[in-house]
N, C-alpha and C positions, 0 to 999 in steps of 0.2 A: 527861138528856144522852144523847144519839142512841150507839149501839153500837159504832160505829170510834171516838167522841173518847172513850170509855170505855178501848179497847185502848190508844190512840193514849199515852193520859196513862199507863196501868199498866205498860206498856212501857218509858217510859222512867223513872217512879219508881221502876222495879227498878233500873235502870243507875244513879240518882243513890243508891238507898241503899246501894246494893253500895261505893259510893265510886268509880264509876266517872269517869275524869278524860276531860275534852275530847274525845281520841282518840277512847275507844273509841265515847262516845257519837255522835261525826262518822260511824267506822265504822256506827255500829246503822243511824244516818239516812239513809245511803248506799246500805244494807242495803234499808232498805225504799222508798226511791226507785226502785230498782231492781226490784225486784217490782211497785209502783205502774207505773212505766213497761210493765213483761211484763204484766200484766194490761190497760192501755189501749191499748198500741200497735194490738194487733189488731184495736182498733175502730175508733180516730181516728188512730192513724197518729203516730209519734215527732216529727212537726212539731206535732203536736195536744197533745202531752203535753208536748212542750216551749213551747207557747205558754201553757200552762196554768201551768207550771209558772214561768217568766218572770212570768205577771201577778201569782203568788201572790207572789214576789217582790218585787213592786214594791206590793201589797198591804202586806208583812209589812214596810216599812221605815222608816212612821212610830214604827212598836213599838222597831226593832232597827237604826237608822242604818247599822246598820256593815255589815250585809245589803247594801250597795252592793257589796262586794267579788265578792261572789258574782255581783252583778245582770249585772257589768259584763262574766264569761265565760262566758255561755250559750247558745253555741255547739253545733249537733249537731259530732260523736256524744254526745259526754258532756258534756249540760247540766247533771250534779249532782256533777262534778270539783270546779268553785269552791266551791259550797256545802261540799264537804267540807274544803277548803284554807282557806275560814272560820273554820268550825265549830271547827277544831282551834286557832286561834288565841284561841279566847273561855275565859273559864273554864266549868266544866261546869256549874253552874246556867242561864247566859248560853245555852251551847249547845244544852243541854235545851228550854228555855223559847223557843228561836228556831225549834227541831224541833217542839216543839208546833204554835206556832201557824203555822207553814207548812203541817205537814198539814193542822188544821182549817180553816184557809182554802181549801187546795187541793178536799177535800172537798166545802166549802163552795161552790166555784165548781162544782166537776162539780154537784153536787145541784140548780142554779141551772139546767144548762145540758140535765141529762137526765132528772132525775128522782131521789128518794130508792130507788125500790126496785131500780132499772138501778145507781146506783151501787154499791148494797151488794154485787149481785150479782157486780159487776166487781172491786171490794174487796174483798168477804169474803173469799176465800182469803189475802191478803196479813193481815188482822186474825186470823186463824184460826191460822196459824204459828204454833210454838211461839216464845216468847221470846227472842231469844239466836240464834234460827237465823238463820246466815247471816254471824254478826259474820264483818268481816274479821279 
């Protein structure tokens, strides 16, 4: 298993055995959408992170149906508002499990689109964070 779906998953099996509910885990995933976006914007530009981010959506929604709520307001500035206005609607395994496989999709597209060692490069500091920094 490649080095970010390592963090991606440890990350938030902290938050699920801590008992953490919906909320905070929408918070965590908001958390590091937001770092994701601060690391890529600079290269591709927040229409590029946001289109990325859109198809990882539309990607993740055979898995997670209900992932339409989000699809449907991805709007700049804040294309990861709805996602979080979901997120807090699902119970927290649902949420966790919806936050997983969004990042490793989204990853999974960058690595398609740049390369494995460009992405990590762009990623790694958001994988490198300590835990827990940033919750809202």
């Amino acid at each position: 298993m490649p080095r970010d779906a390592l963090h991606i998953r440890s990350s938030l099996a902290r938050y699920i055995g801590e008992g953490a509910d919906a909320a905070r885990i929408a918070d965590e995933a908001i958390s590091v959408w937001g770092e994701i976006d601060a690391a890529l914007a600079p290269v591709i530009g927040q229409r590029g992170v946001a289109a990325l981010f859109k198809r990882t959506l539309f990607l993740a929604r055979p898995t997670h149906d209900w992932l339409a709520g989000a699809q449907e307001n991805t709007a700049l500035p804040d294309v990861f508002a709805a996602l979080r206005v979901t997120l807090r609607q699902q119970t927290s395994s649902n949420a966790a499990a919806a936050h997983i496989l969004l990042l490793e999709t989204f990853v999974d597209l960058l690595t398609r689109l740049i390369g494995e060692a460009l992405t990590e490069r762009l990623l790694g500091p958001v994988w490198d964070r300590p835990q827990g920094d940033g919750t809202a």
